[in-house]
Residue, then its C-alpha position, 0 to 999 in steps of 0.5 A: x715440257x721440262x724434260x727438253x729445257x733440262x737436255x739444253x741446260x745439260x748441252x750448255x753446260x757439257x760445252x761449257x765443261x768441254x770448253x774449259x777442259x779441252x785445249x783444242x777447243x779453246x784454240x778453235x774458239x780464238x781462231x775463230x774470233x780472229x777470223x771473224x773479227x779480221x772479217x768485221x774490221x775489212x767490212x767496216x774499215x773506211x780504207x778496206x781493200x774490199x773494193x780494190x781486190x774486188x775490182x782486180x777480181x773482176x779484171x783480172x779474168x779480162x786482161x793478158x799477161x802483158x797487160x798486167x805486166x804493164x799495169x804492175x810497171x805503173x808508179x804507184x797511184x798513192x803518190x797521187x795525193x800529193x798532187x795538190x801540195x804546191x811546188x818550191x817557191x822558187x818555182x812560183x811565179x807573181x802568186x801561188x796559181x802561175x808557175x814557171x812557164x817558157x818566156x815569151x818571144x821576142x816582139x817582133x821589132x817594128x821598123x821605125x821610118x827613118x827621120x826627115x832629112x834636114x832642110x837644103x839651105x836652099x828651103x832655109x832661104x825659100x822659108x826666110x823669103x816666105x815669112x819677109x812676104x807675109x810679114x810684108x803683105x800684112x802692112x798693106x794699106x788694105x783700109x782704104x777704098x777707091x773712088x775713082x780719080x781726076x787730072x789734076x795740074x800740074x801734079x796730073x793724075x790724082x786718085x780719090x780715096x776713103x779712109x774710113x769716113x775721110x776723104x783723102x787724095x793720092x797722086x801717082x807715085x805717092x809711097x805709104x807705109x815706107x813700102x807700098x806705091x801707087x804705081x796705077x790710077x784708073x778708072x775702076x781700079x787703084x793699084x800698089x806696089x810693093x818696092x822690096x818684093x815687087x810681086x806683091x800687089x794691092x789692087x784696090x777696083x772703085x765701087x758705089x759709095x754704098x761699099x767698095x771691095x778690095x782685089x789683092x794680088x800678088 
């Protein structure tokens, strides 16, 4: 049994001899290191060009001449990282995600209708009358209530009014509130007159003393 490990001994200590002696050796030693490191570092490296050569590799076979060409004609895919550093300010727009963009069109214009024609003076008159008949209108004597009438001497026909709970008599012709006659006494009915607008009439028809109603024309 110890003839053996005295052989390997005598084995490890002639290449020990031969390695220390021999300059060819001692070469063959360091370039194998160099070789087996450059390996280590392109297995282990995180940016080893393993996995490109590898995909080339497999590429390569499946592509003409003129698709490679094509692919070499390519910019280089590294500038790619800069892909997320944003541009110039004076590019940026409102914030840092809205950049400089085409303006938007024109908004179509839209076409206002033209203002109404000033009144005629014509309308500027018919407006005036229209309000001097309403504010004539308003001042009837719309309070009392008519009850019928009687002939009276030598006055002739009289009519018999209320005023609220006063009894008071008009005889034809009589003027109230400086504008409104009497100008018709009846039997159902009292009529007045306006004397500056004489279309406008106050008809005032005879009810049961329980009420009366009051008919307006004009």
């Amino acid at each position: 049994m110890s003839a053996p490990a005295t052989s390997r001994r005598l084995d490890f200590q002639a290449m020990t001899q031969e390695l220390r002696t021999n300059r060819k050796t001692q070469a063959a030693l360091v370039a194998f290191a160099l070789v087996l490191g450059y390996m280590l570092y392109t297995v282990f490296s995180p940016d080893a060009p393993r996995a490109r050569r590898a995909a080339a590799a497999g590429a390569a076979p499946t592509l003409d001449p003129r698709q490679l060409l094509g692919l070499r004609r390519l910019p280089d895919l590294a500038a790619l990282d800069k892909a997320g550093e944003l541009p110039p300010s004076a590019k940026v727009q409102r914030d840092l995600f809205m950049f400089e963009a085409p303006p938007p069109p024109p908004a179509a214009k839209v076409k206002e209708p033209p203002p109404p024609p000033p009144p005629t003076p014509e309308e500027l008159e018919r407006q005036r009358l229209a309000q001097e008949k309403a504010a004539e209108y308003s001042g009837r004597p719309q309070d009392l209530r008519y009850l019928g009438f009687f002939k009276g001497s030598p006055s002739g026909l009289v009519g018999a009014f209320m005023k609220g709970e006063e009894p008071i008599t008009l005889t034809q012709g009589t003027l109230l509130k400086e504008r409104w006659k009497l100008v018709s006494i009846l039997d159902t009915r009292a009529e007045f007159q306006n004397t500056k607008y004489p279309d406008l009439r106050l008809v005032l028809e005879a009810r049961e003393a329980s009420g009366g109603t009051t008919a307006n024309q004009f």
